[in-house]
C-alpha positions in Angstrom: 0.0 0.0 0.0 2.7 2.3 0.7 4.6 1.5 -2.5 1.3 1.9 -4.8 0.5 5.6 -2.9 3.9 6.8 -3.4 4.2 6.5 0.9 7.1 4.3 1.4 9.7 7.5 0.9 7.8 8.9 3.9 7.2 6.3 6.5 9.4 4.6 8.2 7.9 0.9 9.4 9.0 -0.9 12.6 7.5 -3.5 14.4 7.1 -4.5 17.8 8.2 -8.2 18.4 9.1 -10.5 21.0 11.6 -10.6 21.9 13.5 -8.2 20.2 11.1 -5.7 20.9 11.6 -2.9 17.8 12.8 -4.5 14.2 13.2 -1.9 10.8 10.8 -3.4 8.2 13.5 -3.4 6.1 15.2 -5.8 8.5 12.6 -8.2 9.4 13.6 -11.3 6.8 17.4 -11.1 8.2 19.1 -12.7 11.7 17.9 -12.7 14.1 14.2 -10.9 13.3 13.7 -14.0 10.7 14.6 -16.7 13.1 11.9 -16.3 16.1 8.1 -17.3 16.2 7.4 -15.9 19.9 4.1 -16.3 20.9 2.9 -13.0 23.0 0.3 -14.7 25.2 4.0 -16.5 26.7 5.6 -13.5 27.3 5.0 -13.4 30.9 4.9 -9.9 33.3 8.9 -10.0 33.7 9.1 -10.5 29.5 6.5 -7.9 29.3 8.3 -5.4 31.6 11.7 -5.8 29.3 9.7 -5.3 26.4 8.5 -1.7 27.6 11.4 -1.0 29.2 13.6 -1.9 25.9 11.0 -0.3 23.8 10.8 2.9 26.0 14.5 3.4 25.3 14.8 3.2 21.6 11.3 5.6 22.0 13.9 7.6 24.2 16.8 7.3 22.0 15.6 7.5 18.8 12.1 7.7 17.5 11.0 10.5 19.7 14.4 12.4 18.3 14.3 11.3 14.8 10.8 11.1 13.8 8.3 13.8 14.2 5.3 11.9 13.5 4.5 8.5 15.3 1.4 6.4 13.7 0.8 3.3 15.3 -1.1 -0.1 13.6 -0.8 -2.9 16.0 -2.9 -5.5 17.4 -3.9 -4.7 20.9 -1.2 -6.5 22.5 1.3 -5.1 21.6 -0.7 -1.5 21.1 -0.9 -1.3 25.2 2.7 -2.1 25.3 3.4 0.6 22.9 1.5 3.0 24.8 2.8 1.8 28.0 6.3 2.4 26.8 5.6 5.8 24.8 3.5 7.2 28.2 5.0 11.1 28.2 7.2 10.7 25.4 4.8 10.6 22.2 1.6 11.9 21.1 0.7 8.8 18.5 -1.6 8.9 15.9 -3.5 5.1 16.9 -6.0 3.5 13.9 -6.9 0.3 15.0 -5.7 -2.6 13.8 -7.9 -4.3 11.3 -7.9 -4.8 7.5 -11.3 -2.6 7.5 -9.4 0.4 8.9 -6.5 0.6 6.0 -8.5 3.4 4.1 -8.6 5.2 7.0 -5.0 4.2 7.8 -4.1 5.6 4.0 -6.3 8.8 4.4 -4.0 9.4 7.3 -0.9 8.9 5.7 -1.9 10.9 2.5 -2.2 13.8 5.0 0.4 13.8 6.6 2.4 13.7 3.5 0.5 16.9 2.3 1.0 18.8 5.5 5.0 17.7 5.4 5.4 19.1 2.0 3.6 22.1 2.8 
């Protein structure tokens, strides 16, 4: 969808994974990202802490520095972690996570990408 709306220039993609908790789309199909198939319901409340905690520095670090604009599309799970984590540090733009929303998830995009040219 990005590719087709002339988006992918604009946005950069991560996602939220156990257990390496933030992976660069562009990264995802190389070692170590490729190599795990962690199931989220056995993460645990120590797993889940590291996750926020690991996910709330690279928030820290880098996103909140290097990217104006944070849109999040996640299932719930990992959407509460995200917010957990991002709690005082980010204002994100949430659309819910379903393959209904992805026009509204586009519309979004599209303006953004108008207001950032502007």
């Amino acid at each position: 969808m990005l590719k087709k709306h002339d988006l992918d220039d604009l946005v950069q993609q991560f996602i939220l994974s156990e257990p390496l908790a933030v992976c660069p789309r562009e990264l995802e199909e190389t070692f170590p990202a490729a190599n795990y198939d962690f199931p989220p319901e056995q993460l645990g409340d120590k797993g889940r802490e590291e996750f926020i905690l690991r996910l709330r520095i690279f928030l820290q670090k880098r996103a909140q520095k290097m990217y104006g604009i944070h849109v999040g599309f996640m299932p719930n799970h990992h959407k509460r972690i995200f917010l957990e984590a991002s709690a005082e540090l980010l204002e994100p733009l949430l659309i819910p996570y379903n393959v209904y929303q992805l026009p509204k998830l586009l519309r979004l995009l599209e303006d953004l990408k108008t207001k950032c040219r502007r």
